[in-house]
LUMLODREN-813587 format. One record per residue: x, y, z of N, C-alpha, C in turn; residue in three letters. Coordinates in steps of 0.1 Angstrom, whole numbers, plus 2048, in hexadecimal, padded with zeros to 3 digits. Example, Ala and Ser with C-alpha at 12.3 -4.5 7.8 and 13.67 -1.06 7.14 Angstrom:
<rs>
8847C784E87B7D384E8847DF84EALA/8807EA8478897F584788180084FSER/
</rs>
This chain:
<rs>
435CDB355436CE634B42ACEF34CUNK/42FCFD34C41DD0434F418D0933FUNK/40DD0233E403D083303FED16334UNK/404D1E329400D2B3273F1D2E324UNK/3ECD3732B3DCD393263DAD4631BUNK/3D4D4330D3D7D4E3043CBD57307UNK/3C3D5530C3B6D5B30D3B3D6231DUNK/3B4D6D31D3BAD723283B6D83327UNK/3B0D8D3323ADD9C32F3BDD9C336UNK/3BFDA93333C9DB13383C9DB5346UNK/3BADB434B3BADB735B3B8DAA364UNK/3BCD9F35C3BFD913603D3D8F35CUNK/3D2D963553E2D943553EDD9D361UNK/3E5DA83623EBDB536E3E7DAD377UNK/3DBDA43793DBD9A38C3E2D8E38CUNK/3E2D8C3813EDD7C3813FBD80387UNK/401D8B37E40BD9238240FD9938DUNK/404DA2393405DA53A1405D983A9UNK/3FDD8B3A83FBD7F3B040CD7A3AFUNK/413D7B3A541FD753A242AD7C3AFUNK/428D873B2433D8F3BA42ED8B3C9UNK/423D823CD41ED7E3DA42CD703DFUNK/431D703EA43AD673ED432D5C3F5UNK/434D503F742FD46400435D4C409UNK/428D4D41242FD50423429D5C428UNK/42CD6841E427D7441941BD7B426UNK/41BD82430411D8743340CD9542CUNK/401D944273F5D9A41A3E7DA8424UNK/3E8DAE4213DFDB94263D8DC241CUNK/3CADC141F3C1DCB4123BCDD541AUNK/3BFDDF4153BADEC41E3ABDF441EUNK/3A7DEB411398DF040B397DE83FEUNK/38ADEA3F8383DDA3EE38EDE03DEUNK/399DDB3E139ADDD3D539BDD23CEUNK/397DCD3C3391DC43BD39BDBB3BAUNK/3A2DBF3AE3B0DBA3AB3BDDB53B3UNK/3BEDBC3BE3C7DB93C93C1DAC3D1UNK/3B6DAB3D23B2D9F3DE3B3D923D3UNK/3A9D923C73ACD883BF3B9D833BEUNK/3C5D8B3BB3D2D883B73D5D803C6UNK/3D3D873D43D3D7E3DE3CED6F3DBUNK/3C5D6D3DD3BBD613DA3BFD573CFUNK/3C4D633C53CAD573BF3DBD513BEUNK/3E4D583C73ECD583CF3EFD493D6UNK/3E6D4C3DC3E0D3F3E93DFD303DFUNK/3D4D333D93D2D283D23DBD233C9UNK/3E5D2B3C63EFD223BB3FED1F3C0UNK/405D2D3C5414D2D3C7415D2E3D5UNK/40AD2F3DA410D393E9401D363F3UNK/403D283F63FAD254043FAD2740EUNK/404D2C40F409D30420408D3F423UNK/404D4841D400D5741A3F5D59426UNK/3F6D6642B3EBD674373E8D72432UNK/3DCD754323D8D8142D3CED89433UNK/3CAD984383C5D9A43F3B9DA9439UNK/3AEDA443A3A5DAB432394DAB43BUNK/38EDB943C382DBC441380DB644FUNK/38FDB445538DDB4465391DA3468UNK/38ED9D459394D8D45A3A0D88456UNK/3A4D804623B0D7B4613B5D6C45AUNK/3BED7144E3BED604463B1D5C447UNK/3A8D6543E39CD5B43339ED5042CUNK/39BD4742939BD3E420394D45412UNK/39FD3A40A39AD453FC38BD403FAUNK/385D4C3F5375D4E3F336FD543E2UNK/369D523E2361D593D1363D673D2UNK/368D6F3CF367D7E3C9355D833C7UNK/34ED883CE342D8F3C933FD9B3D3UNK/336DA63CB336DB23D132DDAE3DEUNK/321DA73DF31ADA73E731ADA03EEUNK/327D963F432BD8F3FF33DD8B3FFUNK/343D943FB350D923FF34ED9140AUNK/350DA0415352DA341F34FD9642AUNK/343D9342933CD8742E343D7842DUNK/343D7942234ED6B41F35CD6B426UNK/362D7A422372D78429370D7A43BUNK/367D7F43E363D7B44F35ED6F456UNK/358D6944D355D5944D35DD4E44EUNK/367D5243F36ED46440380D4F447UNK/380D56451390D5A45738BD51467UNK/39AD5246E39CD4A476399D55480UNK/39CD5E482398D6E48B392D78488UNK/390D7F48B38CD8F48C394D9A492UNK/39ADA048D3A3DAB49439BDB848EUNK/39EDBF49D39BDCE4983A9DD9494UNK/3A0DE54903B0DE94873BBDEF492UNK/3BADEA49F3C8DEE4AA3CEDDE4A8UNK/3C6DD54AA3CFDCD4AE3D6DC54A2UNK/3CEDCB4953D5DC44853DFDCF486UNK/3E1DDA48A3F1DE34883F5DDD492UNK/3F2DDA49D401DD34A7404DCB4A5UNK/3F8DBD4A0400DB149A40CDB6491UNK/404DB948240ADB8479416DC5473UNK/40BDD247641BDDC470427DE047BUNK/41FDD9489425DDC49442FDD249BUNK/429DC7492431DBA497436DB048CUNK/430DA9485439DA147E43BDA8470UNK/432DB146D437DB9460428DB7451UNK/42BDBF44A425DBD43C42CDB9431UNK/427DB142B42EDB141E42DDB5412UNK/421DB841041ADB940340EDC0408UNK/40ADCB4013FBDCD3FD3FEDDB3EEUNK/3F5DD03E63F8DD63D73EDDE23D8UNK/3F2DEE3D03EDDF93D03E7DFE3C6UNK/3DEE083C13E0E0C3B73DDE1E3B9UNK/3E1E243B23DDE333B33DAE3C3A8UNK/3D8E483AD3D4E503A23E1E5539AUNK/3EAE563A33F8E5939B407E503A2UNK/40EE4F39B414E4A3A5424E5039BUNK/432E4E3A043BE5839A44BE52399UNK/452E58397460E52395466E513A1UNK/461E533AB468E513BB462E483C4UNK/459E433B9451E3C3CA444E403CBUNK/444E4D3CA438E503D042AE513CAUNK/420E493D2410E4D3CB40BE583D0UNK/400E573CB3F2E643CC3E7E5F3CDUNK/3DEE5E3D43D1E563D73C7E653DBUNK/3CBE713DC3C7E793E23C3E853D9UNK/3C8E8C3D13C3E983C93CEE983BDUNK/3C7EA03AF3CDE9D3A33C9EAF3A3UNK/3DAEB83A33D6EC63A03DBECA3ADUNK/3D9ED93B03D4EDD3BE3CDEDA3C9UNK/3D3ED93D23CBED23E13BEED53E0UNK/3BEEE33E33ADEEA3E43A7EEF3D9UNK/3ACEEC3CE3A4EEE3C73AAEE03B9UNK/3A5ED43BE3AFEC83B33A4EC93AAUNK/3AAEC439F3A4EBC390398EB2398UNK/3A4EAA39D39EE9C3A23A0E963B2UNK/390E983B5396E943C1398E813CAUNK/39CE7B3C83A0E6A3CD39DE6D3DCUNK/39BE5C3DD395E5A3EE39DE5A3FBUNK/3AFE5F3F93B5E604023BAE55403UNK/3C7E5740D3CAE4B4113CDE42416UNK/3C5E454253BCE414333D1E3F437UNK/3D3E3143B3E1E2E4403ECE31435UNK/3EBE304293F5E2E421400E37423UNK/401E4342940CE4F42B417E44435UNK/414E3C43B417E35445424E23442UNK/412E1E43C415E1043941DE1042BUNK/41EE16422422E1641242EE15414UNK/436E1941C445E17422448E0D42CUNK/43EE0C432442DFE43E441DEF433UNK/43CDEC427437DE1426442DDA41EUNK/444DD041D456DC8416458DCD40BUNK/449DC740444BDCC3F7441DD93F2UNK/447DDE3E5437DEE3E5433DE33D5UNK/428DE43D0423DDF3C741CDE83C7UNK/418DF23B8410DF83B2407DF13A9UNK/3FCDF43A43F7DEF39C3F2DFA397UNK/3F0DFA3853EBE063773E2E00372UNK/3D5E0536D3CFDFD3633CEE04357UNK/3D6E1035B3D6E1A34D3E7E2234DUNK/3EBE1C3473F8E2034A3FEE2C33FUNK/3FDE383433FDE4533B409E50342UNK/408E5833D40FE6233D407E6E34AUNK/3FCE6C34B3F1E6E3573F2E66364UNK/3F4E5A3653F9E5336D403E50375UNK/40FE5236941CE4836D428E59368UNK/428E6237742DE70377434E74379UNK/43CE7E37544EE8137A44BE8038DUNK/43FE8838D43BE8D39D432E8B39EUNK/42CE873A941EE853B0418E933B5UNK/40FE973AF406EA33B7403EA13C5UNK/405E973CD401E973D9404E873E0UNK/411E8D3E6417E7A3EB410E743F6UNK/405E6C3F33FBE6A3FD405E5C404UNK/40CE553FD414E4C402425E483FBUNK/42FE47401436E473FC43FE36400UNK/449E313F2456E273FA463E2B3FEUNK/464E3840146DE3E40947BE3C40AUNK/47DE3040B489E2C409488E1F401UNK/490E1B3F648EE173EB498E093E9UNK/4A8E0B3E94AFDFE3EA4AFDF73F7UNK/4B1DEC3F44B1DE53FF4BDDE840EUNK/4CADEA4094CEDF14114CBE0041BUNK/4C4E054124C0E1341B4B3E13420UNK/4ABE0541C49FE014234A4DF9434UNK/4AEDF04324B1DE843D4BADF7449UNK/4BFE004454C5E0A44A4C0E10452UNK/4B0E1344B4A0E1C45249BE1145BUNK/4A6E0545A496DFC46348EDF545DUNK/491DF744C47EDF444A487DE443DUNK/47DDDF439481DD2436481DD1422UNK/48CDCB41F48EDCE412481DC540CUNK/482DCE401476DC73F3476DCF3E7UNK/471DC43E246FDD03D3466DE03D1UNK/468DE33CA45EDEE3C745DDED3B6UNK/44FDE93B244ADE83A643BDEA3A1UNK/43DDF539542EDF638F425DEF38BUNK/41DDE9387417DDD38040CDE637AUNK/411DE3368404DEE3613FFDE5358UNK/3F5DEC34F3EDDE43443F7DE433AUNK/401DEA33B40FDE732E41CDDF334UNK/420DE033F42FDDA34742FDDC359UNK/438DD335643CDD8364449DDE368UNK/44CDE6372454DF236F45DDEC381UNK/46BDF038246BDEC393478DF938FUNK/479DF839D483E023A2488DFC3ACUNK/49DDFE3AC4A5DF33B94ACE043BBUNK/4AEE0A3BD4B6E163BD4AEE223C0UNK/4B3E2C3CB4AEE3D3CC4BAE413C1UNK/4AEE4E3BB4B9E543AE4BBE4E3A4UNK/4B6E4139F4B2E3A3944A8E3538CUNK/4A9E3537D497E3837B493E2B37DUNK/485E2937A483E1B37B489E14371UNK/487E05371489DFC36347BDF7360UNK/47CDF3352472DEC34D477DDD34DUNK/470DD5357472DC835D46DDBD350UNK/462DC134E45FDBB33D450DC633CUNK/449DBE330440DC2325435DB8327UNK/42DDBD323421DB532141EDB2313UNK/419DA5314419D9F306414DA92FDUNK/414DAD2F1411DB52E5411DC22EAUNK/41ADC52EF41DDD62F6432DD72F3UNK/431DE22EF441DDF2E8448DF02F6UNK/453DEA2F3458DF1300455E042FBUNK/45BE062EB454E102E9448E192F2UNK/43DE102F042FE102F2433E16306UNK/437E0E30A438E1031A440E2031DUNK/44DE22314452E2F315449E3B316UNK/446E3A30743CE41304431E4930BUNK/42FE3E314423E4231F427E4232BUNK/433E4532E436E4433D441E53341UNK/43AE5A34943CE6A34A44BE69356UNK/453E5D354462E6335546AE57351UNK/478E5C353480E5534A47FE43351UNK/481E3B348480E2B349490E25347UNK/499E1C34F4A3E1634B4A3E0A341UNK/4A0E0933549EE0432B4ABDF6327UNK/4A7DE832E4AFDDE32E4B5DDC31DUNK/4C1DD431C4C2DD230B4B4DCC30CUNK/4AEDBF3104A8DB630A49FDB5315UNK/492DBC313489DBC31B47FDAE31AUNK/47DDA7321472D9B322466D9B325UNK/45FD9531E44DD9B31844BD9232BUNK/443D9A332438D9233B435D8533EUNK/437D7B345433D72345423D71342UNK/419D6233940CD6733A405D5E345UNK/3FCD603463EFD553503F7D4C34EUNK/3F6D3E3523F1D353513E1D2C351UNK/3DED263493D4D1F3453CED21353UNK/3D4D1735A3C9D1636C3CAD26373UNK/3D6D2D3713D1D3B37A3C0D43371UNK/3C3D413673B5D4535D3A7D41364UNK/3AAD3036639FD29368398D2A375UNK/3A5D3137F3A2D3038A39CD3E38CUNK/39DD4738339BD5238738AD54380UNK/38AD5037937BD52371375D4637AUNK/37CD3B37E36AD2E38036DD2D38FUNK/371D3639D376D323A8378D3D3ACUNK/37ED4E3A8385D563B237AD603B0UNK/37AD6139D374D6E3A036DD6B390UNK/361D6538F355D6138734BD6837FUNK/34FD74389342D7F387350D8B37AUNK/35CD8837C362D92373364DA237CUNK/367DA038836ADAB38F376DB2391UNK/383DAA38C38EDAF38C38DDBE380UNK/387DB6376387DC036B381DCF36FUNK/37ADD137E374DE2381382DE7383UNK/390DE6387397DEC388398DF6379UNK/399DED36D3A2DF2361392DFA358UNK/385DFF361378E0535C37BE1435FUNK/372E1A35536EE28356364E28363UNK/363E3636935AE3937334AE37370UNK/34BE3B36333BE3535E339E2B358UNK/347E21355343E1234F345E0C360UNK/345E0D36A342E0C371335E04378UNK/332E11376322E1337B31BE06375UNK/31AE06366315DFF35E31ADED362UNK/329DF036432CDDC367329DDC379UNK/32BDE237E324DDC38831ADDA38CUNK/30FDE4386302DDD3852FFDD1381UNK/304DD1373305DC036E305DB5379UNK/316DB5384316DAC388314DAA395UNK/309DB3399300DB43A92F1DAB39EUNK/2F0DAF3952E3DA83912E5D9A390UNK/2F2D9238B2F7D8A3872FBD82396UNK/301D8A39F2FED813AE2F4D833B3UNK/2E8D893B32DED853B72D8D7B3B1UNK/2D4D783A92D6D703A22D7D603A2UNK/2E6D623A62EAD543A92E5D4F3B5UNK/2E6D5C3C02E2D573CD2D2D543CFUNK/2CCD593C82BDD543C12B6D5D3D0UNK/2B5D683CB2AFD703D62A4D743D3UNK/
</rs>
């Protein structure tokens, strides 16, 4: 029987939950350090899903490793079985046995599918400008499943339209995914209020459940198009006690999942903290 863990941030509940939609078997791809996505890997591996290969900073199936700014990279090249460069990780994998997963998150993302990783406003002259989205125009449609991830789930975020479709899931049910060639899966948001999926083109999303003390109200309210609203929507499943334990004393120690759900200048501030805090331990 799994003991629920009551003590728990919100950007430990969005990686348990993204970790939950990883299948055993599952081949896993990170495209750049994003914090939350690799954790949720890691901790993937270690509970539901051992048989997951996952492919990160040129290493192939790392063994799972500690989360820190100042030696991931090093660690997931240490402990993988190869080294691929990025021709022969697209012929293996998007060119040959396929992707399944790699969770995303964006600056906008919309009622069709599509994100924005790239400009908020006008092209040449944006509000805001994001770091692009190197393959994503590409891969965001090749991979089984699309998983988004929100750490602010608003009316700014979550948009009738994307200013700028830096990546799209193109084709949406599984029938008109297997039609195109390309391999059915879900397509689902994962925010700091719910999680949202879409099985249909031309259908709005549903709200799949809630997160504990967030009322479906609350999720409407802040989500900039219409929602398919079940009679009886079901609250989130929470941590469990060991995914908690594993994540604070084993994956990720230092509290690094939490830079996703930070301001640009509470930033600054926690990661300095926790470059001081691994130096530190490494006794430099």
């Amino acid at each position: 029987m799994k003991e629920y863990a009551e003590d728990y941030s919100t950007a430990e509940l969005v990686c348990v939950a993204v970790a939950r939609e990883v299948e055993d078997g599952d081949i896993l791809i990170l495209g750049s350090f994003t914090p939350l996505a690799f954790v949720s890997y890691i901790l993937a591996k270690l509970t539901h899903a051992p048989n997951v290969m996952y492919m990160a900073y040129s290493s192939v199936d790392a063994r799972p490793f500690q989360l820190s700014f100042a030696s991931y990279e090093a660690a997931a090249t240490k402990g993988g079985v190869a080294r691929w460069n990025m021709t022969e990780c697209i012929n293996s994998l998007y060119l040959g046995i396929g992707v399944d997963v790699e969770p995303i998150s964006s600056i906008q993302a919309d009622q069709y599918g599509n994100i924005n990783i790239s400009v908020v406003g006008d092209y040449q002259k944006p509000v805001l400008r994001g770091p692009g989205g190197a393959g994503a125009p590409e891969v965001v449609r090749m991979h089984r499943k699309m998983i988004g991830y929100f750490p602010n789930h608003s009316k700014r975020t979550l948009v009738p339209k994307v200013d700028f479709v830096t990546g799209t899931r193109w084709k949406i049910s599984n029938e008109a995914r297997r039609k195109a060639g390309l391999r059915p899966g879900p397509l689902k948001y994962i925010t700091n209020l719910a999680i949202l999926s879409k099985e249909e083109e031309g259908k709005p999303f549903k709200i799949e459940s809630v997160h504990p003390g967030v009322s479906v109200t609350q999720v409407i309210e802040n989500t900039g198009f219409e929602l398919t609203v079940p009679k009886d929507v079901p609250e989130t499943e929470k941590p469990t006690k060991e995914q908690i334990r594993l994540l604070r004393e084993e994956i990720d120690p230092y509290g690094i999942v939490a830079f996703d759900f930070m301001s640009g200048k509470d930033r600054l501030a926690y990661l300095k903290q926790i470059l001081d805090r691994e130096v530190k331990a490494l006794d430099y």
